[in-house]
N, C-alpha and C positions, 0 to 999 in steps of 0.2 A: 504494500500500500504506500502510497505515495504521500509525503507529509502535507498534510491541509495548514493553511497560515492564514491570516486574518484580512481585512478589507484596509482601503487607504483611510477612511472615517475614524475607527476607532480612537478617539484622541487618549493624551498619556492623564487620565485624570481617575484611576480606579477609586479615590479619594474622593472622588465629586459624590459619589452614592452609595448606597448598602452595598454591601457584598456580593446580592443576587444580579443588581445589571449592573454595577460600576466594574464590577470585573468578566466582564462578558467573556466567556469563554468558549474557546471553537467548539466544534461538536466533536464529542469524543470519537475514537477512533474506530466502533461499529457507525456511529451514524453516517461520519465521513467515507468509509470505505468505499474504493471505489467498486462499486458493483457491476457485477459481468452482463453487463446490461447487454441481451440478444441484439447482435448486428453492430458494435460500438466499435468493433475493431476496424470492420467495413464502412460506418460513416468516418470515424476520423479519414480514413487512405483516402475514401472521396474526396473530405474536404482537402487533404492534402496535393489531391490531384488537381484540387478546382486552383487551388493557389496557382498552382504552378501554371498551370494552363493560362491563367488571365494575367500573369505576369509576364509569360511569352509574347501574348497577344500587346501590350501596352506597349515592351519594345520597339513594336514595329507603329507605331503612331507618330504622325510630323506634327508641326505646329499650327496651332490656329492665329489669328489676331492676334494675341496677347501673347501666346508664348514668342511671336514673333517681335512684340515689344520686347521682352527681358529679354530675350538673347542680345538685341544690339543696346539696351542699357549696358547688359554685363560686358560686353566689346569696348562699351567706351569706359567703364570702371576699369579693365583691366590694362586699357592704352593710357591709361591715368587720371582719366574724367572723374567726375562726380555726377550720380544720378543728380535728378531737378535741373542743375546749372547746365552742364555738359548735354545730357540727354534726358528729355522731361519724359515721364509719364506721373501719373498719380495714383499709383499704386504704394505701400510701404516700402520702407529700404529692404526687408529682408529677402524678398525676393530677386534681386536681382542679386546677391551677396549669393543667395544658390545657382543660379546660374552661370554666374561667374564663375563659381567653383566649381561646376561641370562642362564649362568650356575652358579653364585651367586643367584641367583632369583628362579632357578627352578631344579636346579643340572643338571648330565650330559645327563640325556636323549633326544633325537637328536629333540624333539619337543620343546625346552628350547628355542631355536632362533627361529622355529616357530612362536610361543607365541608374544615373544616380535615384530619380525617383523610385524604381525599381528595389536597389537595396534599400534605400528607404521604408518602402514595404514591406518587404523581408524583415529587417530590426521591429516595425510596428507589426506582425506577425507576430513573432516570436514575442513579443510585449504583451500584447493579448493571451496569448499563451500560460506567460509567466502570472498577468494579472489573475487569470481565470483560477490560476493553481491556489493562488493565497486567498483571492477573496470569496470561491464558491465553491474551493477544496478538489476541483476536476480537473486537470491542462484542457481536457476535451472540449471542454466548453469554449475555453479563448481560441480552440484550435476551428472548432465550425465557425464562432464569431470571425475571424481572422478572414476564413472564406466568405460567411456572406460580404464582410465588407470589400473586402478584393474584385467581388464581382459587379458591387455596385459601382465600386471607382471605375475597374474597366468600360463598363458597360455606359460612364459619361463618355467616353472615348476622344479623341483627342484635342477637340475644342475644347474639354470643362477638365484637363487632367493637366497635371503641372504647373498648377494655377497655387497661388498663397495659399489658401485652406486645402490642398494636398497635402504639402509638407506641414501645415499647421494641427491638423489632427493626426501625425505622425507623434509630433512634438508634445502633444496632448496625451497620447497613449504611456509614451517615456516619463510624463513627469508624473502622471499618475501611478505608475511603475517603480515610481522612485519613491514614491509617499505611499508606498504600501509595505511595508517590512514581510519579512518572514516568520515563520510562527511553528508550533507544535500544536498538532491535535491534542483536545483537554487543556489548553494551556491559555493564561489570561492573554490578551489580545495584546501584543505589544504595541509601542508607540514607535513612529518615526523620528530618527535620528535628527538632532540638527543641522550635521549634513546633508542627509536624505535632502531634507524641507528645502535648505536651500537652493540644492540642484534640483528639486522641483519647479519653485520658485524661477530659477533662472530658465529652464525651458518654456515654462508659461510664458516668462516674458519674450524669450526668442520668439514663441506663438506670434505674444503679440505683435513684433514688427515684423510680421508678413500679415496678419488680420489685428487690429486693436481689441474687435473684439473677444480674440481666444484667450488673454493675456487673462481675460473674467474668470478661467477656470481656476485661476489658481484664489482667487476670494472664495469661490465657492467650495472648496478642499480644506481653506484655512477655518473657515464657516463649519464645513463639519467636523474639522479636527475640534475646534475650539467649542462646538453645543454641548457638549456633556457639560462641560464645567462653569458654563454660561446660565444654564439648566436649572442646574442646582445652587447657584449666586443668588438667580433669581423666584427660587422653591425657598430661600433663605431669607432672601427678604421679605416675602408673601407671609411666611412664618415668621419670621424676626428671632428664629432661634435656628441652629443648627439643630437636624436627628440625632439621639446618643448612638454613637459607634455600635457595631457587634462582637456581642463579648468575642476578645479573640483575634478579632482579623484587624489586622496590621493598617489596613488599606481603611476599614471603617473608621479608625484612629486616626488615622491622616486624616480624614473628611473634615475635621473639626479647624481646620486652618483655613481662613478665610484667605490670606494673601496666597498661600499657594495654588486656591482654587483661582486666583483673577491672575495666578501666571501660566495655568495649565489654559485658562480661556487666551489669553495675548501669545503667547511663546508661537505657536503655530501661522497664525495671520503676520506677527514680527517676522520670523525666517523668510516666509513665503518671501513676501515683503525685499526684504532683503536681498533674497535674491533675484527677484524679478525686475530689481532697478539697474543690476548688472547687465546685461547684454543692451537696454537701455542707455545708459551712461554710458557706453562702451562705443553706441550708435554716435551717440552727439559727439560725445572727442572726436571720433571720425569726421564729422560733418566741420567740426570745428576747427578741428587743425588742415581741412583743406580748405576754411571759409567760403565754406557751402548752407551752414546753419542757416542763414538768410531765405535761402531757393529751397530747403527745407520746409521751414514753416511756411513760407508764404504757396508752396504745393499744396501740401497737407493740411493747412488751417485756413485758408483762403480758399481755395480753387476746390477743393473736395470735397466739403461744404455745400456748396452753390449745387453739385454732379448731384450730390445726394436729395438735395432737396425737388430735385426734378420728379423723383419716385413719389413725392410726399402730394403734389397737387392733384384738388379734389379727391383726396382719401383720408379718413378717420385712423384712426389709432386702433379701434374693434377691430373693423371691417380689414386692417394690413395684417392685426396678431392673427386673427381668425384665415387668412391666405396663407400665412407663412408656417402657422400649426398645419394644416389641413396639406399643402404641398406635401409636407417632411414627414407626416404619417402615411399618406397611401398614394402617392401620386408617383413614385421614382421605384418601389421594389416591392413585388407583392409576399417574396419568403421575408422579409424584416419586418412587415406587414403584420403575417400571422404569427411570427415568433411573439412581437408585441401583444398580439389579441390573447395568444397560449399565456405568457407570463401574467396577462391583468386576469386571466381565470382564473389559475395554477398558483398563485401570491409566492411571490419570496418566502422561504422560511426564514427565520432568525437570523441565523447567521449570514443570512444573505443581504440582508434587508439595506444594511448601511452601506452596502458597495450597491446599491440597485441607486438610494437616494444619492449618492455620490453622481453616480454616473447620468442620472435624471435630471441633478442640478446643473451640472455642468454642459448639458444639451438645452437646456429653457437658457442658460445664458446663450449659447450659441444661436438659438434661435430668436433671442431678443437682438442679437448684432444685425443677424438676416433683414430681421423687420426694420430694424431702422433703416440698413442701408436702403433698405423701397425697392431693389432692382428684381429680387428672386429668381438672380440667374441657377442655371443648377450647379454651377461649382461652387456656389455659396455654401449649399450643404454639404463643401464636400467634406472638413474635418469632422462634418456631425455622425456622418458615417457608420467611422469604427467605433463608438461611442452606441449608435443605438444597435449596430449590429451583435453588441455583448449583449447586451439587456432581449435580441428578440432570440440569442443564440441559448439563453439562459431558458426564456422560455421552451424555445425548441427542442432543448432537452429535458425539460419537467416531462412534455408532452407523450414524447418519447421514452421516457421510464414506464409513464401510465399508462402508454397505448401497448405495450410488450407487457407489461403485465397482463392485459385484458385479452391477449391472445395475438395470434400471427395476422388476423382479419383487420383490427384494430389498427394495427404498425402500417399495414399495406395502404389505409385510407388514410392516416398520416402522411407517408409518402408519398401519395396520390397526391391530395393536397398541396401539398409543397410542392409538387413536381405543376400545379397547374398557377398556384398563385407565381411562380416563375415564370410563366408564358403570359401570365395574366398584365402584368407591371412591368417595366422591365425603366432604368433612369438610362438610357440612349432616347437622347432629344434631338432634333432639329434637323438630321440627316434626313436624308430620303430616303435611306432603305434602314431593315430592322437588325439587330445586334447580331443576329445569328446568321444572313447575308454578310457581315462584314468580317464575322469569326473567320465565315470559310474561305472569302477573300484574301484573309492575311496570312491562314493555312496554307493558301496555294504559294504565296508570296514566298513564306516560308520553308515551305517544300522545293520550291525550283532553284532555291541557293542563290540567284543571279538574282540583282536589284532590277527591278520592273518599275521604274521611273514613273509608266505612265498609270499603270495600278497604284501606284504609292498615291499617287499625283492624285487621281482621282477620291480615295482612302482621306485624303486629305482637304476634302473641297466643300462647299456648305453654302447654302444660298446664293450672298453674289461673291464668296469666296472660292478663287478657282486657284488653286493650288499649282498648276502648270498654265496659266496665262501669266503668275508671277514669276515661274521659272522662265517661261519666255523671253517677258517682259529683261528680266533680271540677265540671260546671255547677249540678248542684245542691247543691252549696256555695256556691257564688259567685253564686246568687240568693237565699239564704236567709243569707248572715254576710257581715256589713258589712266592708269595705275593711279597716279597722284591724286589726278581730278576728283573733288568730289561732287553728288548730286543731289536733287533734291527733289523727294514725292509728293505732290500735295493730295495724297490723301488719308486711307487708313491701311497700306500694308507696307512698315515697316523690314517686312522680311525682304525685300527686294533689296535693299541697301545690305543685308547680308547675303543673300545668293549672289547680288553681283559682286562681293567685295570691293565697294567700293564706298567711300565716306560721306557721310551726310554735312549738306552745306549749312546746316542750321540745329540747335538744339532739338528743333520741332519735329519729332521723329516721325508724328501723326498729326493732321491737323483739328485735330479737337477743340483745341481752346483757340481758335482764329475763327471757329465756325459756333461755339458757344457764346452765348448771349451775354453772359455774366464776364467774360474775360477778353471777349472778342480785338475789342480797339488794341489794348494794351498789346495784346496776344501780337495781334497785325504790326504793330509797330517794331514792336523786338524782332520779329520774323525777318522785315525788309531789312532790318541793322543787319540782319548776320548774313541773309544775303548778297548786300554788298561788301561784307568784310569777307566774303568768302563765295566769290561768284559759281553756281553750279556749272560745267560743265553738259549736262541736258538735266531737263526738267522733265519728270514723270505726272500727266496728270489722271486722274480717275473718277468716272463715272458710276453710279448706282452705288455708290454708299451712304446710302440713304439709313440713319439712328437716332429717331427720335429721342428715345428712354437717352441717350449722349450727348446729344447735341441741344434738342429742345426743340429743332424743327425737321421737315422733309426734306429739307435739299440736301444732295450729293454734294461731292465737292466741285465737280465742272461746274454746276447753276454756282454755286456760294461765289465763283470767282464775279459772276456780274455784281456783286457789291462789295466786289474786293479792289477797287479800281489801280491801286497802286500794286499788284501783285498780275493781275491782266494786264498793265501798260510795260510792265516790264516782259511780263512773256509776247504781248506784239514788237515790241520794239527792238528786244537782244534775239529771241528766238526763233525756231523755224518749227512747223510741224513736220516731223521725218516720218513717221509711222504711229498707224494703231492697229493695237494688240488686244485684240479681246474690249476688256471695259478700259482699256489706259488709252490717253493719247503721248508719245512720247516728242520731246522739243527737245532741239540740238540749237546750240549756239549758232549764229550766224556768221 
């Protein structure tokens, strides 16, 4: 039998209570046993296979939009720029800090974040694993959780993966991992170390500068470390007496110390604390010692703001929480679906209960970030993921105990079930064709050994995103503008300045904020600065990107140029129209 250990909740306060729950102790070692529950050997190797399988499959995914912003942020961090100043987007620093460090790792080709995301999920894998062992006494459980959430990540595919809340609910798993100690069946629940906390702590906060809102997980950990003895402060003052001890127990004798009960409530939210301001503080030196701090805030506290509040017009505060609950429950996975419905039948037992509310908490905060940001794209949910994937994998296996108890009929409509809430739900959004077309797409890809440019290419494409008219677009540049030269796109696919290897004439990698309302003049103005301090050699222009929920209206970026007058007088008067390609018109110097 494998040793059962305790949840991340139990805080160090055995002295906050009686005997009977202040010292809460695992379930002894018949109740934890792991039981040879029919068929358990065969679903772990599934879920093991499913890992694997959807980890193959992610490998082979290109960039969408966005991942095609961080990779040339990270190009210019590592040619020595500063995001915001050097290269804008308004995304967190922490994203492009990974990217950078998988095109440090692996150079620029568009499998470099792959890769790293990849082991990524592997380490949050085996996290779940480990969590599952201490807080609900089974590896097996974090070992299915593991799999549903791998299939739901895959299954956003390469639009919504690689994105901040990929690695932020990585980073969410570890630190909860590190705020859970290990333990002995029968044995009072240990506390986390104040190392632990604070390398928890510090992950939350890495969290947060890729999502602001993940960094919330770590309040909510520090929150349930610190209730026991917050609990009983305030059972103390309700009473205005402490309870007498129980003859005998050590820990009941403690109880009677007010100050160490108000340092077993602070000590945990302090660490946390503590260390979540590190990778923070760590951020700004950086920003500071290259005197970037300026283009910092005024990204992030100005410009992002204004993005966000776009979601917010004519909508209620109900009516968003009530969209953003309702998506993340049944809209993206029908097995995380019923494992959820399985656990609210089935209840946690005891020992389970405070890694249930842990992991509860820490998803209502992530879903209150969702809500505010207003957008509800699907990569928002993506750290929420491996977080509800424990809680429906917990259920899934109560269900599963009970339905193999009730006979082999029972287990098989369980299965059935799952196998249909699978076909039912599936979080692959926006593409044209459905997840299991694209599996065997990338099967073939994978099977033929030789890269298939135009399969990839297509794999890679999404409304008015075409994946090889920016390849096109991107070779004929880089036979037509010298080495040195750089160029400039005015619209939204930065990827083309890295397929063609070739340098952007301006910070403006995208032009967002010269076609945003809120930013637009200022935007315009700085744009024309940089490109006369840095004349493009041609000029990429693009039609049908058209983004409301971004921009705030319908036009593309071709229409935005007629009231762009000094960005149109420059392209009649220096340039030439040489060619179009797909939706681009491309200009060459004259």
């Amino acid at each position: 039998m494998r040793d059962a250990a305790p949840d991340a909740t139990a805080a160090r306060c055995p002295r906050a209570t009686s005997s009977d729950t202040a010292r809460e102790r695992l379930p002894s070692s018949p109740a934890l046993a792991r039981a040879r529950v029919a068929g358990a050997p065969a679903l772990e190797a599934f879920s093991l296979g499913v890992i694997a399988f959807f980890l193959l499959q992610i490998l082979t995914y290109g960039f969408g939009r966005d991942q095609g912003i961080y990779a040339m942020v990270a190009r210019t961090v590592l040619d020595g720029g500063m995001p915001y100043r050097d290269a804008f987007d308004f995304k967190p620093p922490g994203i492009f800090v990974l990217y950078a460090l998988a095109r440090a790792l692996f150079g620029p080709a568009q499998w470099g974040i792959r890769v790293l995301e990849v082991l990524g999920l592997v380490g949050m894998c085996l996290a779940m694993a480990s969590f599952a062992g201490r807080a609900f006494g089974d590896r097996r459980i974090g070992v299915a959780a593991a799999a549903l959430a791998v299939l739901v990540h895959a299954q956003l595919d390469f639009w919504h993966t690689a994105q901040p809340e990929s690695f932020g609910g990585m980073l969410t798993f570890f630190a909860l991992l590190a705020a859970t100690p290990r333990g002995r069946a029968g044995a009072p629940r240990p506390s986390p170390t104040a190392a632990a906390l604070v390398v928890a702590g510090a992950l939350f906060g890495a969290a947060g500068l890729l999502k602001p809102p993940l960094a919330g997980g770590g309040v909510v950990l520090a929150a349930a470390l610190g209730a026991p003895a917050i609990a009983e402060l305030a059972r103390r003052a309700a009473r205005r007496a402490a309870p007498p001890p129980s003859p005998g127990d050590e820990a009941g004798r403690a109880a009677a110390s007010t100050p160490a009960l108000l340092r077993d409530a602070l000590r945990p939210a302090l660490l946390i604390a503590l260390g979540g301001v590190l990778p923070v503080l760590a951020c700004v030196a950086w920003f500071a010692a290259e005197g970037a701090l300026g283009d910092l805030w005024e990204v992030l506290f100005v410009f992002t703001p204004h993005y966000t509040a776009l979601g917010w017009q004519d909508a209620g505060v109900l009516e968003m929480a009530w969209h953003g609950v309702s998506e993340w429950l049944v809209r993206y996975s029908g097995p995380i679906a019923l494992g959820l419905a399985c656990l609210v039948a089935l209840h946690p037992e005891r020992h389970e209960r405070a890694a249930v509310a842990l992991l509860s908490g820490v998803i209502a905060m992530h879903l209150v970030g969702v809500v505010m940001q207003a957008k509800f794209f699907p990569y928002h949910y993506g750290a929420t993921w491996p977080l509800t994937a424990m809680l429906a994998a917990l259920g899934l296996w109560k269900a599963w105990q009970r339905c193999v108890r009730r006979g082999a009929l029972a287990a098989a409509a369980l299965g059935a079930a799952l196998v249909a809430a699978a076909f039912a739900r599936s979080a692959t959004k926006d593409v044209a064709d459905g997840y299991l077309e694209r599996c065997a797409e990338r099967i073939a890809l994978l099977a033929g050994g030789a890269r298939d440019l135009d399969r990839l290419d297509r794999l890679a494409s999404v409304a008015d995103v075409n994946a090889a008219a920016n390849r096109a677009v991107a070779a004929w540049v880089r036979e037509r503008v010298a080495p040195g030269r750089p160029i400039f796109v005015w619209g939204f696919e930065p990827v083309i300045y890295d397929l063609a290897d070739r340098a952007p004439s301006t910070r403006y990698l995208y032009n967002v904020p010269q076609r945003a309302a809120w930013a637009r003049e200022e935007a315009r103005d700085a744009l024309m600065r940089d490109l006369a301090a840095s004349p493009p050699a041609a000029i990429v222009v693009e039609r049908r990107d058209v983004f409301p929920s971004v921009t705030g209206d319908a036009l593309d970026s071709r229409d935005t140029l007629d009231g762009f007058p000094a960005l149109a007088g420059l392209l009649a008067e220096r340039y030439r129209l040489a060619v179009l390609i797909e939706d681009f018109e491309i200009y060459l110097e004259r």
